[in-house]
N, C-alpha and C positions, 0 to 999 in steps of 0.2 A: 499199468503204466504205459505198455505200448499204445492199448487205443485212446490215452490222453495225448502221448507223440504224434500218432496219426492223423487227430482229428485237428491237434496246431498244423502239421504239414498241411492237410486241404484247407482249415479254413484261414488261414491267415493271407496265401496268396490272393483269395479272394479279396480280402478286405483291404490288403495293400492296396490291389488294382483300383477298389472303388474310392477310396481316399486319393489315390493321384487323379483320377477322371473327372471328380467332381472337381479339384482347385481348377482344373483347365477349361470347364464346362463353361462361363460368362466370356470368354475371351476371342471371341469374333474377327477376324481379319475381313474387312469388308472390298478393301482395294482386292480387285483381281490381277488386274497389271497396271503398269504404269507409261505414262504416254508426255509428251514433250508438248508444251502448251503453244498457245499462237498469238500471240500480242497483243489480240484482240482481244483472246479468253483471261487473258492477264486482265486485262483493264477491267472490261465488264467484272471480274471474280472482284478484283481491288475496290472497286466502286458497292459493288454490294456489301464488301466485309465493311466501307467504313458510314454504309449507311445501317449498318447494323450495330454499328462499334456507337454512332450519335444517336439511336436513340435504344438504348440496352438499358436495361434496367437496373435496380439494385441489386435486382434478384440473380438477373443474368449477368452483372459484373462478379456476383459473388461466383458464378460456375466459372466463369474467363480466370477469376482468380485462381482456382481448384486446377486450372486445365487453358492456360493462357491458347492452344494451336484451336485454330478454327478452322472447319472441311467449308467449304464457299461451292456452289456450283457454277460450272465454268459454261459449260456446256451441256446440250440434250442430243446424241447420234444414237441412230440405228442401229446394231447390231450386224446389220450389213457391212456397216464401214468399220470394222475394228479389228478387220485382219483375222490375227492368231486367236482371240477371244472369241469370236465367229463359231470355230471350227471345235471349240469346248464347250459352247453354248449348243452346240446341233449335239455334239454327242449326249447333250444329258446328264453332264455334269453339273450341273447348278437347277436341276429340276423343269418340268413345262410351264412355263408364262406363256402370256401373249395369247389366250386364246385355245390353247395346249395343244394343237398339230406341230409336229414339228416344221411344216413348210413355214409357220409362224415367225419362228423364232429368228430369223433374218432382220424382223422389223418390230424386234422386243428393243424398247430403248434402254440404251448404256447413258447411267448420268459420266460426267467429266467433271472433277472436285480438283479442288486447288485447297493445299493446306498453307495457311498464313499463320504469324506469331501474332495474334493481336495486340504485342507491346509494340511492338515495330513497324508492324503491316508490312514487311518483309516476307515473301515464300520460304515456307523451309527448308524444299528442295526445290532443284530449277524442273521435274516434271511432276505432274498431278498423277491423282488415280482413277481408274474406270471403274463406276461400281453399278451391279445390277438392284439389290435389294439394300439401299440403305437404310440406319437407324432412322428411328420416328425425329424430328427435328427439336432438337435443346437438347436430344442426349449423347453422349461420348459415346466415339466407338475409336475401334484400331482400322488405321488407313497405310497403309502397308508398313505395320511397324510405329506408328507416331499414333498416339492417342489424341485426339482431336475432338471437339465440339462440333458434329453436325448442325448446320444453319440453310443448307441447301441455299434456296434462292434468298431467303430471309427468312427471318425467325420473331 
């Protein structure tokens, strides 16, 4: 009886741990920070969701239905210019791109994405997100929190 009690004590923490790891394992936050757009990124992002929005298909109205928020890219900056991301990016917290020196990494492009409601074409919130590695484009990901339909420049 005891090394039936024992072997419940070791093996069950185990299997707790890997049943909670795995529900959390698809769940990607791709936004790193979030950043205040420029009127300009507005427009240009605006103009691509709604040249995407005329001519989307059956297929991809069916996704927009599943998951109305679209990621739009706003922008393409350097890594040089993003401040506080900068100085997470040299430590090695997001891995070697660019070449894999770190002198590199200054001048690893940061996309700039703008999440819109495709019923409205309204922003969901007034700043976008900075992401290094985004989803391949038609698939959802999480952008700080909002699940959204990556589209980048079009789709």
């Amino acid at each position: 009886m005891k090394q039936f009690v024992f072997t419940l004590l070791f093996v069950c923490p185990f299997l707790v741990g890997f049943v909670q790891c795995s529900a959390y394992a698809g769940t990607t936050d791709y936004a790193l920070m979030s950043a205040t757009p420029y009127n300009s990124e507005i427009a240009l992002a605006r103009e691509r969701l709604e040249k995407f929005l005329y001519k989307a298909s059956a297929k991809k109205r069916a996704i927009l239905a599943q998951t109305p928020v679209v990621a739009v890219q706003a922008a393409v900056v350097p890594a040089s210019e993003t401040g506080p991301l900068l100085r997470r990016i040299l430590s090695g917290e997001f891995g070697i791109g660019n070449g894999g020196r770190p002198a590199d990494q200054a001048s690893r492009p940061v996309l700039f994405l703008l999440l819109f409601d495709s019923r409205t074409g309204q922003m969901v919130s007034d700043d976008g997100v900075l992401v290094l590695n985004p989803p391949k484009r038609g698939k959802v990901g999480d952008f700080g929190g909002v699940s959204a339909l990556y589209i980048g420049e079009s789709w």
